[in-house]
C-alpha positions as CSV (number, residue, x, y, z in Angstrom):
1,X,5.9,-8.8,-10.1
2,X,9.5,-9.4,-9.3
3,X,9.5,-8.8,-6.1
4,X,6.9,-11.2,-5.8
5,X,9.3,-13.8,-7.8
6,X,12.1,-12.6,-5.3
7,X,10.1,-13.3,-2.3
8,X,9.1,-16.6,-3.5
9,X,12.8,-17.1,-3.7
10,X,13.7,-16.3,-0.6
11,X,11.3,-18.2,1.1
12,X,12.6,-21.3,-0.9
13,X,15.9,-20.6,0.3
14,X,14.8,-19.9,4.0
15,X,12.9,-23.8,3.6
16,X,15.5,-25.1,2.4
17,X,18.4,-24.0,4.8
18,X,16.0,-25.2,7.6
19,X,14.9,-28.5,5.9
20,X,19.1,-29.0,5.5
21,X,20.3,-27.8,8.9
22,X,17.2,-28.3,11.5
23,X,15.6,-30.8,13.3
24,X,11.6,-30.6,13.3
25,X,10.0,-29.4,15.6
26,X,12.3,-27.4,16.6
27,X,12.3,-23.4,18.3
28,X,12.3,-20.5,16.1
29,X,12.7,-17.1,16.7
30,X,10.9,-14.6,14.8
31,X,12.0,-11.1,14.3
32,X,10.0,-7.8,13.1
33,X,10.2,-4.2,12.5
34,X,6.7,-2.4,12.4
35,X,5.5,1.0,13.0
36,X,4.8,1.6,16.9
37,X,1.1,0.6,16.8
38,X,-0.4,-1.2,19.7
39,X,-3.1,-2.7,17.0
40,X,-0.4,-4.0,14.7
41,X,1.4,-5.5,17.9
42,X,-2.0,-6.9,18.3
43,X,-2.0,-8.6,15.2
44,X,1.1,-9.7,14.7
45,X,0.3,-11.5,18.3
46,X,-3.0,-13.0,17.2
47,X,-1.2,-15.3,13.9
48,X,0.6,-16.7,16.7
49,X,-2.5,-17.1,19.4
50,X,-2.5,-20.8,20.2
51,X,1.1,-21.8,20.2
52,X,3.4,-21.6,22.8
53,X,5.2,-18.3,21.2
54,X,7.2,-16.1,23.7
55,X,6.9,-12.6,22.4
56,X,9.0,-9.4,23.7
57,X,8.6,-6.2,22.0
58,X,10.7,-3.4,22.6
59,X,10.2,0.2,21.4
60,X,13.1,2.2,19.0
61,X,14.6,5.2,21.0
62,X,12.7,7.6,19.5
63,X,9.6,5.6,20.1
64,X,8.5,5.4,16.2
65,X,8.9,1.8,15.5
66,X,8.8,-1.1,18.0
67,X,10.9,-4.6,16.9
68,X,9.0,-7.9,18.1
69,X,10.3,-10.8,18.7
70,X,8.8,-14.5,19.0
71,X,10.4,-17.5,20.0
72,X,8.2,-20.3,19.3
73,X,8.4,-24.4,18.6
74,X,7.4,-24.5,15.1
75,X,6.5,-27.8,13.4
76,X,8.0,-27.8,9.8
77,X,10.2,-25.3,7.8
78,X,6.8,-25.0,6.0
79,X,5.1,-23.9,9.2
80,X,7.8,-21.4,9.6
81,X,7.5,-19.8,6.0
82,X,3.6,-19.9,6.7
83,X,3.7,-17.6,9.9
84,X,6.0,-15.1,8.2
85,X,3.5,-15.3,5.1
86,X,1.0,-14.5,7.5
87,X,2.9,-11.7,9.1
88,X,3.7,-9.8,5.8
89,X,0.1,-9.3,5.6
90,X,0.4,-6.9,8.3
91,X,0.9,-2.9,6.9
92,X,4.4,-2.4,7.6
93,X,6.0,-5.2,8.9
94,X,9.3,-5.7,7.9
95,X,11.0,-9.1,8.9
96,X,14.1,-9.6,10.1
């Protein structure tokens, strides 16, 4: 249950830092850790289907984890905390 109270926290924080020191709609960039898995590429990709999101992904030297990165104009810091609520539904994301 704490870490759920701590990641409430953060993402307080993280709205509030962007309410305080961003213009809206402004770009974002994204940035995750996952396992190297074409399907959770896949549906890390999908939460941002519709938008005008830029996504690279690039795969660790060994070749076990990939990191992708989105760059995307984003609304509202609540829009931004939404998407990476969204994203930590995927097994083994870790956000940067």
């Amino acid at each position: 249950m704490a870490e759920d109270k701590n990641t409430a926290e953060f993402y307080e924080r993280l709205k509030k830092q962007l309410e305080d020191y961003t213009t809206w709609p402004s770009p974002y960039l994204y940035k995750f850790i996952i396992p190297a898995n074409l399907e959770k590429i896949a549906e890390i990709e999908a939460i941002f289907d519709g938008t005008d999101a830029e996504i690279t992904t690039r795969d660790s030297s060994k070749g076990a984890y990939s990191s992708v990165s989105i760059r995307v104009t984003m609304d509202s810091p609540e829009a931004v905390v939404k998407k990476y609520l969204e994203v930590s539904n995927v097994e083994g994301v870790i956000s940067l």
